[in-house]
C-alpha positions in Angstrom: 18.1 15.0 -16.5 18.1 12.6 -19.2 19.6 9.0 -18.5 22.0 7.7 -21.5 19.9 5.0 -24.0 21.8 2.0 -22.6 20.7 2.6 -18.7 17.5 2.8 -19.8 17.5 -0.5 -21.9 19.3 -1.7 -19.0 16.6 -0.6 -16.7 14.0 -2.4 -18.6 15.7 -5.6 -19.3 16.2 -5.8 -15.1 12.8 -5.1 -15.2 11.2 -7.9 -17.8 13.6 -9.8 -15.7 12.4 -9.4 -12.7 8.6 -9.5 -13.3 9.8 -12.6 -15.3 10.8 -13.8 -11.9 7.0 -12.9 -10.7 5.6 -15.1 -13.0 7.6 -18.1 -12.4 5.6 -20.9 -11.2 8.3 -22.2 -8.3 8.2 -18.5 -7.0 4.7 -18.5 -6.9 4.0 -21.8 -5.2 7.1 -20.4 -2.7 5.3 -17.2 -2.2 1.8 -19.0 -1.3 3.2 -21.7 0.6 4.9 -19.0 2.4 2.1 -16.6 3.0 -0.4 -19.7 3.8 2.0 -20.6 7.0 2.7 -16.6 8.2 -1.0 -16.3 8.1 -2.0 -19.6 9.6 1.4 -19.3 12.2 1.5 -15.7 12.5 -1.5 -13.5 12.0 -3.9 -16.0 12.7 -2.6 -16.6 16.4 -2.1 -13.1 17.0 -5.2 -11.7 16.1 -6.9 -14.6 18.4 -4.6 -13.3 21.1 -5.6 -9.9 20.9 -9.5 -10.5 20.2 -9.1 -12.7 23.8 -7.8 -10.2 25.4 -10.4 -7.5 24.5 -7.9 -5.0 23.9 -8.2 -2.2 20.7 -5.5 -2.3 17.8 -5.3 -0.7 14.5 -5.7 -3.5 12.1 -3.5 -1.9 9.8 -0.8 -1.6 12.1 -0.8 -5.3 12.0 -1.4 -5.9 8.4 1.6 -3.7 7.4 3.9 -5.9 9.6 2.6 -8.9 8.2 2.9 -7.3 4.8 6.8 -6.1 5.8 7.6 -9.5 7.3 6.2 -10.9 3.5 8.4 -8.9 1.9 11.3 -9.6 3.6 11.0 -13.0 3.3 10.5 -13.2 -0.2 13.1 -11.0 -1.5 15.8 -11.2 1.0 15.2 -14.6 2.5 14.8 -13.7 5.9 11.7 -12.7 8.5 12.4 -9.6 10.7 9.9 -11.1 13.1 8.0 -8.4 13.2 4.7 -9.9 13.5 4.8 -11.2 17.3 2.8 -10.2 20.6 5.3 -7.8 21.7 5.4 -5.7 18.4 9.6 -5.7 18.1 10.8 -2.1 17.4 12.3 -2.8 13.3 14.1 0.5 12.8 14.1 -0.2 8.8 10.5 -1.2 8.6 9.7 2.7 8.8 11.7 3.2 6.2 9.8 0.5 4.1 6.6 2.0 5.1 7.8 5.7 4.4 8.7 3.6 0.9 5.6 2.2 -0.2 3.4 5.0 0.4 6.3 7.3 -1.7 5.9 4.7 -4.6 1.9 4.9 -4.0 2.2 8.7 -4.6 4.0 8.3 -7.5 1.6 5.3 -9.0 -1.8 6.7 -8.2 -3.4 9.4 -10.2 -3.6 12.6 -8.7 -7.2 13.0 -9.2 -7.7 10.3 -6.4 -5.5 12.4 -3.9 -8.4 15.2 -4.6 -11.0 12.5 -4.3 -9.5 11.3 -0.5 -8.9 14.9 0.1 -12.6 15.8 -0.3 -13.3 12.5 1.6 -11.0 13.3 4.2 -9.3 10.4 4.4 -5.9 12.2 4.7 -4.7 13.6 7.8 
């Protein structure tokens, strides 16, 4: 299906716009200060917590909720919380997670599907 000429002009103009947005300085000193105090008053403290305690945890698990509380934070100016000791249950963070790896699939080539496919990196 073909999209009429003015969607798509309107769908790159909301685009320039919002990478225009990226760019800006004030967003960018926002985003570090912000990322700065989740990692010195979030991951930080966690990962302590659980290195203290001995106990194993997929480092990933806990990097995607940091990454999800980032995100949330930045674009809709509020933190789920996600990134705590008890690990809250956040229904829509699957949903972001389901999200990012669709938009993944769609960005990477697919020669480097083969490539983790022969490294068996996939499950």
């Amino acid at each position: 299906m073909e999209f009429p000429i003015p969607m798509v002009s309107y769908g790159r103009s909301t685009a320039r716009s919002f990478f225009s947005i990226l760019k800006h300085p004030r967003f960018q000193s926002k985003m570090e200060t912000f990322i700065w105090n989740k990692v010195e008053n979030g991951l930080l403290p966690i990962l302590e917590s659980i290195c203290r305690s001995g106990t194993e945890i997929d480092l990933q698990y806990i990097l995607q909720r940091f990454a999800f509380d980032t995100v949330c934070t930045l674009l809709f100016d509020n933190d789920p919380e996600s990134l705590s000791l008890d690990f809250p249950y956040i229904p829509y963070s699957k949903a972001f997670t389901d999200g990012e790896e669709a938009c993944l699939g769609m960005l990477l080539p697919h020669s480097f599907g083969n490539y983790n496919k022969f490294l068996e990196w996939e499950k």
